[in-house]
C-alpha positions as CSV (number, residue, x, y, z in Angstrom):
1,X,62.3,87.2,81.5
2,X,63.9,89.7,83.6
3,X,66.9,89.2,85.7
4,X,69.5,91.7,87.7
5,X,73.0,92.3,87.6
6,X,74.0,91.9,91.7
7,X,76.2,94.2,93.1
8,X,79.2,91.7,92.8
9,X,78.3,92.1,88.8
10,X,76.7,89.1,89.3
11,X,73.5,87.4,87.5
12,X,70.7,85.2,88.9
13,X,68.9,83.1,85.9
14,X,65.5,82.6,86.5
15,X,63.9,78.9,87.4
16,X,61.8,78.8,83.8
17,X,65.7,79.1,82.3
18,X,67.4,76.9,84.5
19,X,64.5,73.9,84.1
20,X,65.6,74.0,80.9
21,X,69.3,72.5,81.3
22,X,69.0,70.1,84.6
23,X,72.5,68.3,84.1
24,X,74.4,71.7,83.0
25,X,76.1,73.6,85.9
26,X,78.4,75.6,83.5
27,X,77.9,78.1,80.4
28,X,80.0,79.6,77.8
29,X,79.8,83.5,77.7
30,X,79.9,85.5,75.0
31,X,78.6,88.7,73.7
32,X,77.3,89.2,70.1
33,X,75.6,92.3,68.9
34,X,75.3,94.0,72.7
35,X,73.6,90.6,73.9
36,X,75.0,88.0,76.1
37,X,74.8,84.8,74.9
38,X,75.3,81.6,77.0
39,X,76.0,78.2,75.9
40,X,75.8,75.5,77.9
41,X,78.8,73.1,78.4
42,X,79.4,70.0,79.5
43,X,83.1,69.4,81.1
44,X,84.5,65.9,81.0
45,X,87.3,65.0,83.0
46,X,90.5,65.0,81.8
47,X,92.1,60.9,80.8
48,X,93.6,59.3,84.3
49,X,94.3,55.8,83.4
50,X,97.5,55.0,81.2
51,X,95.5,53.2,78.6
52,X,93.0,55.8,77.8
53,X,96.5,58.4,77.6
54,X,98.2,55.4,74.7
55,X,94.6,55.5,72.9
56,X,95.0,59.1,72.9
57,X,98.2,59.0,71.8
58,X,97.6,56.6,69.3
59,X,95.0,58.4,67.7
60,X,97.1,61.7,67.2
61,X,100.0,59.3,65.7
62,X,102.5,60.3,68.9
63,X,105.6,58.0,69.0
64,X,108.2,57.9,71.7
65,X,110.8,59.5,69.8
66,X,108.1,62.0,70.0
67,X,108.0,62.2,73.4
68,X,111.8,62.0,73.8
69,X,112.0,64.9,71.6
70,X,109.3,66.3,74.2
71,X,111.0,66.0,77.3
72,X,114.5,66.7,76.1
73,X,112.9,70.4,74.8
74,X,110.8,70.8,78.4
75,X,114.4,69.9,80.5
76,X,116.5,72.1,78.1
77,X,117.7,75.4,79.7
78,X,116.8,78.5,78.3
């Protein structure tokens, strides 16, 4: 399928493409081998509520004295 590069660099993907991926409103870029590839993605919002942040935390084995540690760095003065 053909598709055009708009003057704002720019490009449209054609509705035999886009049929394809209903839900997906973003792509990854990248070019490989002079092609452009596109992969889509599918963003997920970040974690808002305190207990999903603690299972989070959990999971990567942070502590408090971690995040003591964390904040006393962050308010140091360089």
């Amino acid at each position: 399928m053909l598709t055009k590069k708009t003057s704002k660099n720019q490009l449209t993907l054609p509705k035999e493409i886009v049929k394809e991926f209903p839900e997906i409103d973003y792509f990854e870029a990248e070019v490989a081998d002079r092609k452009v590839i596109l992969t889509p993605v599918t963003i997920k919002p970040a974690a808002t509520n305190l207990e999903t942040i603690r299972a989070k935390m959990k999971t990567l084995k942070v502590t408090p004295a971690d995040v003591a540690e964390a904040i006393k760095w962050a308010r140091k003065k360089s």
